[in-house]
MIVEXVO-825342 format. One line per 4 residues: their letters; for each residue x, y, z of C-alpha. Coordinates in pm, whole numbers. Layout:
BEGIN
a = X:Y:Z; ... .
This chain:
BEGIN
xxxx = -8939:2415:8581; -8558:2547:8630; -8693:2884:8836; -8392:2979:9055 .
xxxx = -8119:2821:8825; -7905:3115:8839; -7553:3152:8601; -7297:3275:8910 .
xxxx = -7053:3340:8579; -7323:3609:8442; -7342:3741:8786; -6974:3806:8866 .
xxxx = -6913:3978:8503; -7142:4191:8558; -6959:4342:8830; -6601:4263:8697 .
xxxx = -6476:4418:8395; -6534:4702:8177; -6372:4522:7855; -6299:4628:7536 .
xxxx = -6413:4479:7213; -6140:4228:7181; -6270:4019:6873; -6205:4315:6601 .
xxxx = -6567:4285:6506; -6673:4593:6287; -7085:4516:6243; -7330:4677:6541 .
xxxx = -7450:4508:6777; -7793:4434:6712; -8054:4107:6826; -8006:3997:6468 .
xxxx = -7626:4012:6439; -7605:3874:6779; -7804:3586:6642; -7597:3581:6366 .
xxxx = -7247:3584:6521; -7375:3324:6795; -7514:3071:6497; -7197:3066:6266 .
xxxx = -6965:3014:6603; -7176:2696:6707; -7223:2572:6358; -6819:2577:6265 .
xxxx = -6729:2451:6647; -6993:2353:6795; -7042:1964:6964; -7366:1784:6854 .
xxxx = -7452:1833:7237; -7419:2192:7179; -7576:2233:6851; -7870:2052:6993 .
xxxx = -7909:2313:7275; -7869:2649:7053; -8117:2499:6843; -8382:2510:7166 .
xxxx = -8327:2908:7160; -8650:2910:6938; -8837:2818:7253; -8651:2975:7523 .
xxxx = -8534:3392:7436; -8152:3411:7574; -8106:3776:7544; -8131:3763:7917 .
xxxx = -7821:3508:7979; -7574:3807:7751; -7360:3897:7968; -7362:4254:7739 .
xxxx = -7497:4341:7439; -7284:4625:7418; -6952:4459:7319; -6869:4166:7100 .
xxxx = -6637:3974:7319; -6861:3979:7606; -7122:3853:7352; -6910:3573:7290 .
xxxx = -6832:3512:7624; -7189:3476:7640; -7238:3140:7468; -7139:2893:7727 .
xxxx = -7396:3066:7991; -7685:3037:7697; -7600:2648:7656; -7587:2630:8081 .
xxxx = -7949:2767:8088; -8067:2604:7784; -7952:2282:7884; -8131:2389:8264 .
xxxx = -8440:2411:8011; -8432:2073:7842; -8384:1865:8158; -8671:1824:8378 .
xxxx = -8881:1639:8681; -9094:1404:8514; -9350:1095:8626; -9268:780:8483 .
xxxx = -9479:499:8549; -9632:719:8816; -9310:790:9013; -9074:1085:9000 .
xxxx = -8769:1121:8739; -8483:1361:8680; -8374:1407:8361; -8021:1426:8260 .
xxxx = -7903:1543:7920; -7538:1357:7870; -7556:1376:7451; -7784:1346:7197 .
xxxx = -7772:977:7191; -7842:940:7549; -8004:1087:7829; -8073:933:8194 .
xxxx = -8406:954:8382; -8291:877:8789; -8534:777:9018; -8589:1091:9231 .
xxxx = -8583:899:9596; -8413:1032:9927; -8335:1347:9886; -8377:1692:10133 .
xxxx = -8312:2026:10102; -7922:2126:10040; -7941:2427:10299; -7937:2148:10566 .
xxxx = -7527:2189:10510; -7550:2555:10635; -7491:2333:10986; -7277:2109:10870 .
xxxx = -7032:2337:10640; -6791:2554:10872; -6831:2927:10764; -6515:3043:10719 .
xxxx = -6510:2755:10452; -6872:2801:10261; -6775:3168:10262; -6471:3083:10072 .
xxxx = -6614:2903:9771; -6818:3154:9512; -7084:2941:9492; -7220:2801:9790 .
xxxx = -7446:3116:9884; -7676:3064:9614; -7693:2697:9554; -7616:2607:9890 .
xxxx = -7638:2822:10148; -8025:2971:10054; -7889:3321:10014; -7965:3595:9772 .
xxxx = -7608:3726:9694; -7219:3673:9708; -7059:3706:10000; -6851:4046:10018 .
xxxx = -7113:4212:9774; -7417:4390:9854; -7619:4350:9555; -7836:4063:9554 .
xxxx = -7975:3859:9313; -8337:3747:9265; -8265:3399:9362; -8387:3264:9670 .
xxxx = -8643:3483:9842; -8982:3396:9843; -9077:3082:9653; -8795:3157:9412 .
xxxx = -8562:2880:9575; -8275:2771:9371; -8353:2392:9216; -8025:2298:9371 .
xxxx = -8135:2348:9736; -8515:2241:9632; -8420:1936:9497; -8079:1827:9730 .
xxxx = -7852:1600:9590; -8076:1564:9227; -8047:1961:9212; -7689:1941:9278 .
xxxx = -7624:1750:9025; -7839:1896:8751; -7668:2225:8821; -7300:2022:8781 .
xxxx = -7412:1911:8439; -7504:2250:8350; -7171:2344:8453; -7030:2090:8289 .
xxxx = -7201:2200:7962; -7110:2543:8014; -6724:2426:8015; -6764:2203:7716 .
xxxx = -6851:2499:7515; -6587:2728:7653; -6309:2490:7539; -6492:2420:7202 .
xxxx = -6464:2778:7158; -6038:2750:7234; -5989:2759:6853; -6185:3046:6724 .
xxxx = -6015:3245:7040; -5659:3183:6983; -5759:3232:6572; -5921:3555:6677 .
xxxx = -5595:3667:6900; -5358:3571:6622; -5568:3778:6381; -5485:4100:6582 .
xxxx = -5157:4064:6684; -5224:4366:6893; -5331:4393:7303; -5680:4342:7253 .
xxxx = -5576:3981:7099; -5419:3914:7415; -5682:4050:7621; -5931:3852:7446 .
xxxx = -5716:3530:7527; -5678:3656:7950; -6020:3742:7924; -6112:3379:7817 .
xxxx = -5891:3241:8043; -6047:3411:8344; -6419:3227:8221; -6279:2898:8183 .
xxxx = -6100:2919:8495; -6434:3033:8657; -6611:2718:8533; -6279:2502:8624 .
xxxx = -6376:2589:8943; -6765:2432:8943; -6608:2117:8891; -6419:2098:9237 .
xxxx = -6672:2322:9396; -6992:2067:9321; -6807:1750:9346; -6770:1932:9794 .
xxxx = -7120:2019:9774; -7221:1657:9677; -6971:1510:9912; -7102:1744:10178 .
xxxx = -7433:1632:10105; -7335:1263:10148; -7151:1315:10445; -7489:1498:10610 .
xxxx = -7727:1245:10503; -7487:928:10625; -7453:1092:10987; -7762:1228:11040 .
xxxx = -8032:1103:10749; -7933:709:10715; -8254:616:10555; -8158:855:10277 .
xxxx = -7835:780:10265; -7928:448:10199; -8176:576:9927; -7893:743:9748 .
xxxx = -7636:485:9756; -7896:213:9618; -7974:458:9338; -7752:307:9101 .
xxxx = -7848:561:8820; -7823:848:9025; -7388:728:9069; -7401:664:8713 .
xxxx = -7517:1048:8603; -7256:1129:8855; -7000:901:8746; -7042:1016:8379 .
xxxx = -7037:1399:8443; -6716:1395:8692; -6512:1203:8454; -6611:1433:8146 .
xxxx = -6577:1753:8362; -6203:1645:8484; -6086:1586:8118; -6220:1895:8023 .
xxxx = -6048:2057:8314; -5715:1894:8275; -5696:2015:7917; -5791:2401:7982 .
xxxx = -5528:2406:8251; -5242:2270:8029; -5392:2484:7729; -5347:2798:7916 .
xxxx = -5111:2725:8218; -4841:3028:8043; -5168:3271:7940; -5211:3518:8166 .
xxxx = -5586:3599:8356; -5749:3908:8344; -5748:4038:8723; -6011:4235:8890 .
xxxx = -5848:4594:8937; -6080:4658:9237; -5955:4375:9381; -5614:4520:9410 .
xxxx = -5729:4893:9490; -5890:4745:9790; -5569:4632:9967; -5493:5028:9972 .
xxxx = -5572:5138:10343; -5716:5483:10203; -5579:5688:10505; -5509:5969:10317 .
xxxx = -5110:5956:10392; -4860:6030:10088; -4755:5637:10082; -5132:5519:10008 .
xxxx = -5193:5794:9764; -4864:5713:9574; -5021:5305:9603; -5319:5423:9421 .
xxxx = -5121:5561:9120; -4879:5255:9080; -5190:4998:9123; -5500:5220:8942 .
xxxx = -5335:5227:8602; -5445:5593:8615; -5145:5747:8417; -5220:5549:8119 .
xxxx = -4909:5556:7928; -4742:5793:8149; -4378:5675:8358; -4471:5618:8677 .
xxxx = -4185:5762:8781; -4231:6067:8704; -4463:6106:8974; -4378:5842:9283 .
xxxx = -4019:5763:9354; -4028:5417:9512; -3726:5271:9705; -3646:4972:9808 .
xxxx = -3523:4892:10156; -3249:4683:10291; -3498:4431:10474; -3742:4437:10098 .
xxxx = -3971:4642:10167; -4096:4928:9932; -4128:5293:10024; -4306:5537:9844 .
xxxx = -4282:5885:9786; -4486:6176:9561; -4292:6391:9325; -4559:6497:9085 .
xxxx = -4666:6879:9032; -4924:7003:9331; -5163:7028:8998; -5130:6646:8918 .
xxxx = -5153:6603:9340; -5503:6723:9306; -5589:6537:9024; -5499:6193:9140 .
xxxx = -5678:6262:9516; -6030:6306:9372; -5957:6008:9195; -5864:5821:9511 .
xxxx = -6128:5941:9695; -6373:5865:9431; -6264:5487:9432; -6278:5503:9794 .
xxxx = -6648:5584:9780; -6686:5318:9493; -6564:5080:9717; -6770:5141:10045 .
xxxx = -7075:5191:9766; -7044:4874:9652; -6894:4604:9903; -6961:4804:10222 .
xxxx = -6612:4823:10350; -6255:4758:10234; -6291:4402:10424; -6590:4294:10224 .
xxxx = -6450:4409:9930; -6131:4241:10008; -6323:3890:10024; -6486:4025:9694 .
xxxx = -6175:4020:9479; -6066:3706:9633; -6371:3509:9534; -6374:3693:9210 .
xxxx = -6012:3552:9116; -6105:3217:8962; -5747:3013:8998; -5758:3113:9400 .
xxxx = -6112:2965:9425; -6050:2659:9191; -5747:2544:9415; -5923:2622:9774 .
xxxx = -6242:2389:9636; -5933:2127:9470; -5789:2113:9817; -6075:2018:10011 .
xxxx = -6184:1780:9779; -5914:1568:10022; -5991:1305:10306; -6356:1179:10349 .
xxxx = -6488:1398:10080; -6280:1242:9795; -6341:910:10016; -6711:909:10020 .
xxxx = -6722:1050:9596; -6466:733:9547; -6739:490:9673; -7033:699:9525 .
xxxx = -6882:644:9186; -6984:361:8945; -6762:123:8717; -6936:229:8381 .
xxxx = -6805:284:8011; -6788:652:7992; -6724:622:7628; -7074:403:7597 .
xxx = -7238:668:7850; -7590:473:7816; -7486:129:7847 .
């Protein structure tokens, strides 16, 4: 049913990090431990929501969602994308009483069937959405936008070509939303797993404690950023169908239960939000290193080479300074100068010009990979998509919205 739900989390790791295994975790990593491992974590802090989804794995393999099955903390990163998918799995279009429903998974007391009326395809917005805007949210390309990768990176995806359209551009608004939940879900489970992460990084007290802890920061970040991102999208979509589809408009707005799914999911994604950014406001984030090699100009002068070594993390343990002087100037600026051994010079240039290649390899250009490290740095893309969410987009949500009990969700 979900073909062309597509985890934009999954897709970025696999392009991000090469991490190390964080959670001290001595057994191999096999499809039984992984099993295992992924079991005792949602039994001990797992919701009822979430316990509910794992348990659907018996129907649906999720060795595709890992994000690795090489390394243990990537494993474990792994668990909110399974419960995104799984949850993509359980929902559904369905005929009731011979019309058609979407079905909307809110806990395991309650789940909404809406009335699937007035709806059209999301890539309508592609006209509606300036570009220099869509091309700054992560998202929109592939649930938006009908396009098969991220902007500012070549690979694509198989997502959107053929028949294989993304449900949230198939199905408009009702797509949109069902993909929000899922994110929702996903984010849920990333803060349920805030406990056994901080145990984990106390249990170290080394660096790859506190990398575990940036590295989770960076994923919950990431999914911090859905929240703002498909609340747009949805307001986009309103916006669209009230100035140019007014018979669907109308639809929507008279579909009570459609506001109430919304209504229910916003409120439970902002709490969720609110307490990840006060839970790790002083953590630090893991940063994309690729993202800062790209700002180097590689044009072969002594200044840009010297860049490289203070920004690559090449000398390891080494004193940078006992290979680039760097001065500071009276007006701030920094100058840079080699001072290495003409052995070492030779040594650090292949390396330069090997991430040089990298870069064009993969992004095409020091531009597009430039846009690549921006939308790959989650608190940058969480507060563009917060600050449009301004105006008539938070206007037109604020009278989408429902008065409900959101502790009474099916009431």
């Amino acid at each position: 049913m979900h073909t062309g739900n597509y985890s934009i989390t999954r897709a970025v790791a696999f392009v991000m990090f090469v991490f190390t295994n964080h959670t001290g975790i001595a057994q191999p990593i096999t499809k039984a431990n992984i099993d295992k491992y992924l079991s005792e974590i949602v039994r001990h802090y797992g919701s009822d929501e979430v316990k509910y989804l794992f348990d659907l794995r018996e129907k649906f393999s999720y060795q595709q969602w890992l994000l690795s099955d090489k390394q243990w903390s990537l494993v474990l990163f792994s668990l909110p994308t399974i419960i995104h998918e799984l949850q993509h799995r359980h929902n559904d279009l369905v005929k009731l009483s011979g019309e058609e429903h979407f079905t909307y998974f809110i806990t395991t007391d309650c789940e909404h069937a809406v009335p699937a009326l007035g709806y059209f395809q999301t890539d309508a917005l592609n006209n509606f959405v300036p570009r220099s805007t869509a091309d700054s949210l992560l998202r929109y390309n592939i649930y938006v936008g009908k396009q098969s990768g991220i902007q500012g990176y070549k690979l694509n995806f198989a997502i959107n070509t053929d028949r294989n359209i993304s449900y949230s551009i198939h199905y408009g608004i009702y797509g949109l939303l069902e993909e929000y939940a899922a994110y929702y879900r996903s984010m849920q489970t990333f803060m349920l797993l805030y406990p056994y992460v901080i145990k984990q990084a106390n249990l170290t007290h080394s660096k790859s404690g506190i990398n575990l802890l940036c590295d989770y920061k960076y994923y919950v970040y990431q999914e911090a950023g859905a929240h703002y991102e498909f609340q747009l999208y949805i307001a986009w979509y309103l916006q669209y169908a009230r100035q140019y589809k007014p018979l669907h408009y109308d639809s929507l707005m008279n579909n009570y239960a459609l506001r109430k799914v919304f209504t229910l999911i916003k409120y439970n994604f902002e709490k969720l939000v609110n307490d990840a950014l006060q839970l790790l406001d002083t953590v630090p984030i893991t940063s994309h290193q690729l993202g800062a090699l790209a700002s180097l100009r590689y044009d072969h002068t002594e200044e840009d080479l010297c860049r490289y070594i203070v920004l690559s993390g090449i000398l390891g343990s080494q004193n940078i300074s006992d290979y680039v002087r760097i001065t500071v100037t009276p007006t701030g600026d920094s100058t840079y100068k080699y001072i290495g051994s003409k052995g070492m010079y030779k040594y650090f240039k292949k390396h330069y010009n090997l991430t040089k290649q990298t870069i064009y390899d993969t992004y095409g250009g020091l531009q597009e990979a430039t846009l690549f490290a921006y939308l790959t740095d989650p608190v940058a893309v969480m507060y563009f998509a917060k600050s449009r969410l301004t105006g008539e987009a938070s206007h037109i949500l604020e009278q989408f919205m429902v008065e409900t009990d959101t502790d009474k969700p099916c009431r």
